[in-house]
Residue frames as qw, qx, qy, qz and C-alpha x, y, z in Angstrom:
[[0.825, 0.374, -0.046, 0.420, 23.40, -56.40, 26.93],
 [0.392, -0.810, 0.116, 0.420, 26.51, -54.85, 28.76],
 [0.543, 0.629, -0.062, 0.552, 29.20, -52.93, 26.62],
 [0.661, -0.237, -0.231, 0.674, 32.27, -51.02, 28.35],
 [0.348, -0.691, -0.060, 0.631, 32.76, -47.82, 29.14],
 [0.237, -0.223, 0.516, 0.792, 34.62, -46.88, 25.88],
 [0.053, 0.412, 0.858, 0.302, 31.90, -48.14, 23.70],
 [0.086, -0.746, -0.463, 0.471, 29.53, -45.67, 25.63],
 [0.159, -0.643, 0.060, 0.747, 31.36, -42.76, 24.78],
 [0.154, -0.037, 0.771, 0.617, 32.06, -43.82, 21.18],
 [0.024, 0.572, 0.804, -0.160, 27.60, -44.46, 21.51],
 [0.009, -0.809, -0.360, 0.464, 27.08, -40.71, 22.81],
 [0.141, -0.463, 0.364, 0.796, 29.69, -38.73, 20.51],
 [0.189, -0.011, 0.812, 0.551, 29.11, -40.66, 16.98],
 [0.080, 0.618, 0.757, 0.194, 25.10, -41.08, 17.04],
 [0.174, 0.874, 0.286, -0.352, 24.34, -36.92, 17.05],
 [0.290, -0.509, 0.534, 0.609, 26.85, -36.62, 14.79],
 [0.296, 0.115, 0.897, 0.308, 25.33, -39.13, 12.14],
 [0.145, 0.585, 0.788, -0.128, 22.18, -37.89, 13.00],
 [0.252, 0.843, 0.071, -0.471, 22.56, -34.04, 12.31],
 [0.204, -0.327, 0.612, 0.691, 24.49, -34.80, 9.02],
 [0.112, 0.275, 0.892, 0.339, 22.22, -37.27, 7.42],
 [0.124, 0.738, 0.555, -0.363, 19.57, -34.02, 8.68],
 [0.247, -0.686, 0.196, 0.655, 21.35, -31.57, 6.81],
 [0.145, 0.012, 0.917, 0.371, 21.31, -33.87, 3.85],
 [0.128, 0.614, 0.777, -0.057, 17.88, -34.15, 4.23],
 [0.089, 0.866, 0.112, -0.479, 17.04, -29.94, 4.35],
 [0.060, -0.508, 0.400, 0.761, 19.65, -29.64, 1.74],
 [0.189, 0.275, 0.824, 0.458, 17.40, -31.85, -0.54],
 [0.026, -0.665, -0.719, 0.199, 14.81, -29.99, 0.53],
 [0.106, -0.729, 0.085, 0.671, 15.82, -26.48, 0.35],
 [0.137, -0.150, 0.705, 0.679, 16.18, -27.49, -3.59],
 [0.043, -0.448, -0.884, -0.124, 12.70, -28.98, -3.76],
 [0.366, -0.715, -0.577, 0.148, 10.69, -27.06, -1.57],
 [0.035, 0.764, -0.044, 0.643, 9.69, -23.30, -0.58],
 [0.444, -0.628, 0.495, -0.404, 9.65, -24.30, 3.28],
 [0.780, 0.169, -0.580, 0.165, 11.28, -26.65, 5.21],
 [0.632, -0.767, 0.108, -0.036, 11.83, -27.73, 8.80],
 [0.558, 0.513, -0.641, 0.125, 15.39, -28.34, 10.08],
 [0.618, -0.032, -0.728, 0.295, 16.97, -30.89, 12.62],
 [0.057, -0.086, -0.580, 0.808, 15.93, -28.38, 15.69],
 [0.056, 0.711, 0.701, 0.007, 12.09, -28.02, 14.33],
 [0.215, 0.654, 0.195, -0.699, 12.41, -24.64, 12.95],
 [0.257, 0.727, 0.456, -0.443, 10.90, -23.42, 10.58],
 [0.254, -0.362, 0.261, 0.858, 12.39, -21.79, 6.87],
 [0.521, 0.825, 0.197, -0.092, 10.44, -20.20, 3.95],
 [0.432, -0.085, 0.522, 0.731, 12.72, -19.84, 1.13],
 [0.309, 0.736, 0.469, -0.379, 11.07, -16.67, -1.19],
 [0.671, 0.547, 0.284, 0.413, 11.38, -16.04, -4.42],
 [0.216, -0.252, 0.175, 0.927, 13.55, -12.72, -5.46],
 [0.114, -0.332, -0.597, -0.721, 10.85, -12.28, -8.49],
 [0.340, -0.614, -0.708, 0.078, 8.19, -12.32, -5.55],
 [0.251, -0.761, -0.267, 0.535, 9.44, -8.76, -4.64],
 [0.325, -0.154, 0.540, 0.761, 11.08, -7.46, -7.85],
 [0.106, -0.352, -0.608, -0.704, 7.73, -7.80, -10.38],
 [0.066, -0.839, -0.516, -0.160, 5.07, -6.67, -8.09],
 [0.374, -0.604, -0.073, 0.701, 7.69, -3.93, -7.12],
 [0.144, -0.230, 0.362, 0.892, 7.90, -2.66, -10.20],
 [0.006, -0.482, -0.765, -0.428, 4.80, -3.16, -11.14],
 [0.094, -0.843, -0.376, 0.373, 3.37, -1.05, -8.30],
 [0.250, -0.512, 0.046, 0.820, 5.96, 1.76, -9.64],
 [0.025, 0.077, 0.708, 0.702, 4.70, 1.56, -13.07],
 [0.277, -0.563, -0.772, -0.101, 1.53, 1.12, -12.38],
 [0.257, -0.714, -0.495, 0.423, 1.31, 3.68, -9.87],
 [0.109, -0.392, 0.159, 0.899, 3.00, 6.56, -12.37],
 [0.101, -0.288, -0.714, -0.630, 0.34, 5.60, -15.44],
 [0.141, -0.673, -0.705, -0.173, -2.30, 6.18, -12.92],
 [0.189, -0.718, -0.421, 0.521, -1.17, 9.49, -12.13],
 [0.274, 0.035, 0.707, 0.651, -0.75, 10.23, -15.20],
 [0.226, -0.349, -0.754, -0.508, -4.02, 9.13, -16.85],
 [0.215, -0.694, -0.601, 0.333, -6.22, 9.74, -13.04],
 [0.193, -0.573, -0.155, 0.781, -4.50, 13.80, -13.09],
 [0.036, -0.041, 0.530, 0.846, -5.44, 14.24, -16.70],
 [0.215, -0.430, -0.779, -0.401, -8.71, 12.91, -17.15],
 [0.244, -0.753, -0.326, 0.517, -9.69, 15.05, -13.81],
 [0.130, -0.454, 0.107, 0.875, -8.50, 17.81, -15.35],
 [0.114, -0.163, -0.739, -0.644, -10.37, 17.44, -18.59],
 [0.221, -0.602, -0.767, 0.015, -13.53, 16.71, -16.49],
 [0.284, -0.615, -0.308, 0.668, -13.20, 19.76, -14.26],
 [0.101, -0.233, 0.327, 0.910, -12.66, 22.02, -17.26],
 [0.203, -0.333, -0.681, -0.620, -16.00, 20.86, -18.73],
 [0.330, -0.646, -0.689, -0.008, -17.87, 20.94, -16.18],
 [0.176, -0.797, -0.163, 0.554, -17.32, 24.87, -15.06],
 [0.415, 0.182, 0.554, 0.698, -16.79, 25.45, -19.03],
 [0.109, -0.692, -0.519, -0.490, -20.20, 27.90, -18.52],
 [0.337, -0.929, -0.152, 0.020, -19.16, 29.54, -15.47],
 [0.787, 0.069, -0.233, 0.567, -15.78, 30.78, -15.69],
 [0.352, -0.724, -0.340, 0.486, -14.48, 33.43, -13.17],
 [0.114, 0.918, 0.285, 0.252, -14.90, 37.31, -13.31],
 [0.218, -0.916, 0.262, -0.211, -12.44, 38.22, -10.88],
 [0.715, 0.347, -0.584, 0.164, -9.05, 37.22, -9.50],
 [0.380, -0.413, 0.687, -0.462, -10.24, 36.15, -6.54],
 [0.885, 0.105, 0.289, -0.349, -12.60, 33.75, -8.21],
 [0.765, 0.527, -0.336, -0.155, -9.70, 32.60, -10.80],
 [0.196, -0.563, 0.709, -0.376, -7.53, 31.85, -7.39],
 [0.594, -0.161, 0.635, -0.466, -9.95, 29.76, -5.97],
 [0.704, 0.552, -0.230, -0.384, -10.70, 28.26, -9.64],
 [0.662, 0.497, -0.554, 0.087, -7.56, 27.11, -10.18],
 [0.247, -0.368, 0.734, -0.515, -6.96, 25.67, -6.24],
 [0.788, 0.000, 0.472, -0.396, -9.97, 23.64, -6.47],
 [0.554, 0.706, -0.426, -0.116, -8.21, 22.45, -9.95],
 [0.254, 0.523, -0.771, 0.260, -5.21, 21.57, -8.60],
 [0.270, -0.347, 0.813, -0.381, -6.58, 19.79, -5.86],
 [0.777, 0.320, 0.088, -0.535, -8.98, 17.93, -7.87],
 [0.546, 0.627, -0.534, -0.151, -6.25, 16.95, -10.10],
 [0.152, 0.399, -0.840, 0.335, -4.06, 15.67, -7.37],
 [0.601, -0.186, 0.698, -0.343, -6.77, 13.62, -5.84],
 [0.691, 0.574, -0.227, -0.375, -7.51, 12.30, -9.36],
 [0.600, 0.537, -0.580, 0.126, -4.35, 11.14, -10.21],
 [0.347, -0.372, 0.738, -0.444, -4.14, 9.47, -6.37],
 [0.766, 0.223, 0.326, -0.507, -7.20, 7.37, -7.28],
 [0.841, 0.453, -0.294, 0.042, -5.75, 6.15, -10.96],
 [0.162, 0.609, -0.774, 0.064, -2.54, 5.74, -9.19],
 [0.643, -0.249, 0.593, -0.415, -4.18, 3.41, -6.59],
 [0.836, 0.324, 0.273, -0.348, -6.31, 1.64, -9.36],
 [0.522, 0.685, -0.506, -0.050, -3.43, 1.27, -11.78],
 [0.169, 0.455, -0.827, 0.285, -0.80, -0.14, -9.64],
 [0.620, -0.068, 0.663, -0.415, -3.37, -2.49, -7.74],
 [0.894, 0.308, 0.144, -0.292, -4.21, -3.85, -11.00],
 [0.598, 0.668, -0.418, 0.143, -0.56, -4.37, -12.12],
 [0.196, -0.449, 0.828, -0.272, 0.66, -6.10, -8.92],
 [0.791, -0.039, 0.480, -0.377, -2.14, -8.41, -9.39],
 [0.915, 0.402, -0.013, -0.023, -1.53, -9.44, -12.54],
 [0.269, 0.784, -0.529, 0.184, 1.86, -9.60, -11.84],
 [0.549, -0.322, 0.625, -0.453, 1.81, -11.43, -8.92],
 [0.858, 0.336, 0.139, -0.363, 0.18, -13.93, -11.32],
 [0.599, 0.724, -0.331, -0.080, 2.96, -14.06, -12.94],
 [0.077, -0.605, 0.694, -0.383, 5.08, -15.04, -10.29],
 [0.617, -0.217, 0.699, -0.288, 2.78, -17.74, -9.20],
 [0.931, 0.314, 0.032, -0.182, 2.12, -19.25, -12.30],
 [0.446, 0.637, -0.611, 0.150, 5.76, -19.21, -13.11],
 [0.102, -0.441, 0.842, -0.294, 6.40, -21.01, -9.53],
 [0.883, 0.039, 0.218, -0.414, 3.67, -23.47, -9.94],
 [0.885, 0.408, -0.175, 0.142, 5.37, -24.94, -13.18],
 [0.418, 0.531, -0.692, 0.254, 8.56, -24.87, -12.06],
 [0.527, -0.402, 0.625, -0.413, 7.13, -26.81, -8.43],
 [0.827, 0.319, -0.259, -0.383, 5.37, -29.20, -11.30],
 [0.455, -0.456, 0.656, 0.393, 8.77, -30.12, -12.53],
 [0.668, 0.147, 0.674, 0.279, 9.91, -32.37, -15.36],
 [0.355, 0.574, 0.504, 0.539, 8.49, -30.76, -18.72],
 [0.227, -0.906, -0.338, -0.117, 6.76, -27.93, -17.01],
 [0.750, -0.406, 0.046, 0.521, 10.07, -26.85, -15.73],
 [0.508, 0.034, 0.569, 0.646, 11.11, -26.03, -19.38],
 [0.052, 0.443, 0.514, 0.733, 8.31, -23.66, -20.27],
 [0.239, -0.764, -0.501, 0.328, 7.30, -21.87, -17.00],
 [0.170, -0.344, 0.017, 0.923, 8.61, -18.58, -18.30],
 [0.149, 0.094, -0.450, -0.875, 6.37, -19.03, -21.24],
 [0.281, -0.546, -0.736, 0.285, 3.74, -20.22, -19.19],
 [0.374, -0.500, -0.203, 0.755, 4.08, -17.09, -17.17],
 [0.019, 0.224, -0.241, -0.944, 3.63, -14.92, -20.04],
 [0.173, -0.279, -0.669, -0.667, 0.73, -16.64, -21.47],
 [0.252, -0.573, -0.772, -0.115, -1.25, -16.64, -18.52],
 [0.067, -0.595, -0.234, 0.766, -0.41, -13.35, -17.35],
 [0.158, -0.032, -0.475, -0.865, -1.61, -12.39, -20.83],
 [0.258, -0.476, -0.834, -0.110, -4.74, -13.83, -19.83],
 [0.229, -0.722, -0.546, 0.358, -5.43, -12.54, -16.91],
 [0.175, -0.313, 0.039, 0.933, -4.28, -8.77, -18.20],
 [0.136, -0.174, -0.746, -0.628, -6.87, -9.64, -20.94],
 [0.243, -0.614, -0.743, -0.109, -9.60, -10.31, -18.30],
 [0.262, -0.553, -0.312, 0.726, -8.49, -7.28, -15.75],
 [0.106, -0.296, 0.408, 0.857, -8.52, -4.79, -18.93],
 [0.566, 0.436, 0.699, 0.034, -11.51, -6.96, -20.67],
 [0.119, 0.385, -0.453, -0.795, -10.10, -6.02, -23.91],
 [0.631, 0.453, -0.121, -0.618, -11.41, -7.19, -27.10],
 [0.871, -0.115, 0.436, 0.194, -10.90, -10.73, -28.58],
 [0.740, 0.515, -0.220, 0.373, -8.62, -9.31, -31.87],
 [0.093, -0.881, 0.319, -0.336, -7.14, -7.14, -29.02],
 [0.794, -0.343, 0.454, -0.214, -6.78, -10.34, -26.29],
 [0.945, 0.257, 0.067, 0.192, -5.40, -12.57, -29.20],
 [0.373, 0.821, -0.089, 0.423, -2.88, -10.12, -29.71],
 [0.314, -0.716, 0.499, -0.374, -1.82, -9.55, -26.19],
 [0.956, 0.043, 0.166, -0.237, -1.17, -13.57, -25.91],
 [0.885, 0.322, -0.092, 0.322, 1.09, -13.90, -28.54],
 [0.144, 0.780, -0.284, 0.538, 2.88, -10.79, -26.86],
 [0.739, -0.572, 0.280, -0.221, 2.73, -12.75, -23.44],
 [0.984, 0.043, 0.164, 0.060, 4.19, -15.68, -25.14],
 [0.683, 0.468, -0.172, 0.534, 6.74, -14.25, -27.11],
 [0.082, -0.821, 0.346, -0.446, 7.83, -12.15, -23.86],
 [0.850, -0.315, 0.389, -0.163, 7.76, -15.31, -21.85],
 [0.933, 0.234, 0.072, 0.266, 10.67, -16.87, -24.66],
 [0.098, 0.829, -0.303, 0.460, 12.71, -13.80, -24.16],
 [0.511, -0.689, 0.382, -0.344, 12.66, -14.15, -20.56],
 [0.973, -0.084, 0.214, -0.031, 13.16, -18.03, -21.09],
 [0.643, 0.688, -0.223, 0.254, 16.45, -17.00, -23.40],
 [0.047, 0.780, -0.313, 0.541, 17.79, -14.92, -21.19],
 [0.747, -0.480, 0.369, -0.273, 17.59, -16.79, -18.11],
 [0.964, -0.004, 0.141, 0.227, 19.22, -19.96, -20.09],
 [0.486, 0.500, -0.322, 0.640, 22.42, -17.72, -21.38],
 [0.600, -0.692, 0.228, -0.330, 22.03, -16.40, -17.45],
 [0.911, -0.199, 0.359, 0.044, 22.66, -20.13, -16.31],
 [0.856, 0.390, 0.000, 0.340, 25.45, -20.99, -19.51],
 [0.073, 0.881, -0.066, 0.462, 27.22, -18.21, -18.15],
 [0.725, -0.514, 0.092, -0.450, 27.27, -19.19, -14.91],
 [0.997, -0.003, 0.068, 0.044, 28.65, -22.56, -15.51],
 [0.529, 0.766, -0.127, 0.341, 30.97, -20.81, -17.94],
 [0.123, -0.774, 0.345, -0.517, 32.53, -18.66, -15.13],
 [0.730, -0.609, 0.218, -0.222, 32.22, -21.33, -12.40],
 [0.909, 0.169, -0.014, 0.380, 35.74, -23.30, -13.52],
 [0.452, 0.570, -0.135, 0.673, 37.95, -20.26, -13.75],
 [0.362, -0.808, 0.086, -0.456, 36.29, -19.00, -10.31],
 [0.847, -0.458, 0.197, -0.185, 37.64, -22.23, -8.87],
 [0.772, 0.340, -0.226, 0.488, 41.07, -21.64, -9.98]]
């Protein structure tokens, strides 16, 4: 089939034109939907939560000051009992006493920091993915991934911790009812939002 000259041009210009909109279209559905996504040149994007660095950030910091804390005490306590029958005579021996002390302490309270904050990113981390599961879900699940999120990081804080079951029942309803907070707050977040976005576009 011949076609003219014009036509051509009209041919080459129009069809990459069509083609990288209706892509664009396509990534922007995607980019809503979806953590990754390719675009119209074949790269690559990962789209990552904020919360995905935020809670196991703070969790490590927390986590990592309770366990020097609780690691530099409980060393100390130990250390004191055990040399509770030999205590030094001189103050060369009360030097060296209190040096091995201190450095006892301070590897102590390394160790709980480690163990602390490794167990609070995990179960954090948890938190994060359960929360992005239900909201990948959709529909219902959408609507109750914060309190999701709280019950099953109550879980799993329940197994890391293997409290007790009045203790574990307890921590639960505290997941849950932190996980409706969070679910509050986030919806006056968003009403806000909305609130503001008329007046921004005056």
């Amino acid at each position: 089939m011949s076609t003219t000259p014009g036509s051509q041009s009209v041919q080459k210009v129009n069809s990459p034109q069509i083609f990288e909109h209706s892509s664009s279209l396509e990534n922007g559905d995607k980019k809503g939907q979806k953590i990754m996504w390719t675009d119209e040149n074949g790269r690559i994007h990962l789209a990552v939560p904020p919360r995905l660095f935020i809670v196991p950030g703070v969790a490590f910091i927390v986590g990592a000051t309770i366990g020097i804390v609780r690691g530099g005490r409980a060393t100390s306590l130990r250390f004191l009992a055990e040399n509770a029958h030999r205590p030094p005579r001189t103050v060369k021996g009360w030097y060296f006493y209190n040096k091995t002390k201190n450095y006892r302490v301070l590897l102590g309270g390394m160790k709980g920091a480690a163990k602390e904050s490794g167990k609070l990113v995990a179960i954090s981390v948890g938190w994060v993915a359960i929360e992005e599961g239900l909201r990948g879900l959709g529909g219902p699940w959408n609507e109750v991934k914060e309190v999701g999120a709280g019950l099953g990081t109550a879980a799993l804080f329940c197994g890391v911790y293997r409290l007790p079951l009045k203790t574990a029942r307890q921590t639960v309803l505290l997941g849950g009812l932190i996980g409706a907070v969070v679910k509050v707050l986030d919806s006056a977040k968003q009403r806000l939002m909305k609130l503001k976005t008329p007046v921004d576009g005056e």
